[in-house]
N, C-alpha and C positions, 0 to 999 in steps of 0.2 A: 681620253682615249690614248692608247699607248701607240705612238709610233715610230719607225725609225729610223735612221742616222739620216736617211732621205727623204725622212718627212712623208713618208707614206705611209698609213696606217698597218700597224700592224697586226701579224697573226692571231697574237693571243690574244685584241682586242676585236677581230672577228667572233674568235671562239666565244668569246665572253657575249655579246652580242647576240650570237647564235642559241646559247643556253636558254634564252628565254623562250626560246621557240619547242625546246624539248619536249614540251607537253602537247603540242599541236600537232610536232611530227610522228608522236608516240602515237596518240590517235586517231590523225587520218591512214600511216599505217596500218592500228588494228581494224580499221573499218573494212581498207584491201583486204587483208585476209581473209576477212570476214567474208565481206562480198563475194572473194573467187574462192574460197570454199564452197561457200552454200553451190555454186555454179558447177563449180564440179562436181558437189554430191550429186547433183541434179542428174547431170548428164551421167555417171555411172550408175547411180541406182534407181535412176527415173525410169517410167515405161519406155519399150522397146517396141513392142510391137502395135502397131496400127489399125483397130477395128471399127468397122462400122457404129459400133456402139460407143467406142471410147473417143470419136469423131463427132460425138451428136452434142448439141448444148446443154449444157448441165442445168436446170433450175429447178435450187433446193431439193433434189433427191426424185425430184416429180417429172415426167414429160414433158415437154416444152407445151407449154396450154396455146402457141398460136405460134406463127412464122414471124420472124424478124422482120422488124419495118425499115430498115437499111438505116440511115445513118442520121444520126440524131440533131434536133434541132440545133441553132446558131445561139441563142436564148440561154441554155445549158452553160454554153463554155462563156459566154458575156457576164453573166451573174457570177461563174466564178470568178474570170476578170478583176471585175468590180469590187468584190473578197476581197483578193489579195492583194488593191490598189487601199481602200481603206481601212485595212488591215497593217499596211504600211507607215497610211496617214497618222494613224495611233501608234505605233511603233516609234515616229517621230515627235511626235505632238507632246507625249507626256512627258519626256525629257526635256524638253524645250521649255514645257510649262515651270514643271519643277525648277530648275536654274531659269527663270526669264530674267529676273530682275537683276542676277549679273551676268547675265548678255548683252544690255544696251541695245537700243534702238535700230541698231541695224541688225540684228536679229529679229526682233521684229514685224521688218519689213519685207525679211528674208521670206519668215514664216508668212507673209500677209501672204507674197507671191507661191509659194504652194500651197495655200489653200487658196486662191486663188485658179489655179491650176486645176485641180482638184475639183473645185463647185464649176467647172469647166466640163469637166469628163461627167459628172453628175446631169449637169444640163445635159448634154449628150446623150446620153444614156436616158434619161425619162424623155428626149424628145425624139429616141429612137427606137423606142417603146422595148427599150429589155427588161424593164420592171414588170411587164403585161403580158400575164400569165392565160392562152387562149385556151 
């Protein structure tokens, strides 16, 4: 790293440092744009006016076949939970798998302790009946 006469790192080895990131700043950048675009088309060319009819719930083009049962069971958001915890666990798992053997032994033990962890939230979970679908 280049630095200077004072031993502190310098500029252009900021810069240089920084360039690797160009492609990440370019897009979560274009993502903002993106996003507060759509936002504002919405809001200029979205409906303006407020009617009873454009007030009612929409399903599939048809009249609502019955009233809203208010708010949905606890079951719903747990399984998705659940999803996105062993959705994770593979996410880690198969990398870990593929490189184990030069990871050494305390990876391992590392990996024992979250799965570990893991057949934790599982027990849990079947013994808090969100697998039981009534």
């Amino acid at each position: 790293m280049g630095r200077t006469a004072a031993g502190a790192p310098g500029v252009f080895s900021i810069i240089t440092i920084m360039r690797e990131y160009i492609g990440v700043f370019i897009t979560a950048g274009a993502g903002l744009v993106v996003a507060a675009g759509m936002i504002l088309l919405s809001l200029l060319f979205g409906p303006k006016k407020k009617t009873p009819v454009k007030q009612e719930p929409f399903e599939c083009g048809m009249p609502p076949a019955m009233e809203t049962r208010g708010m949905a069971r606890v079951n719903f958001y747990f399984v998705a939970v659940l999803f996105v915890m062993f959705d994770i666990e593979i996410a880690f798992l198969y990398p870990w798998a593929v490189s184990f053997r030069e990871l050494g032994p305390g990876a391992f033990y590392a990996m024992g302790g979250f799965l570990t962890v893991l057949a934790a939230g599982l027990v849990y979970s079947i013994k808090s009946g969100a697998l039981e679908w009534d």
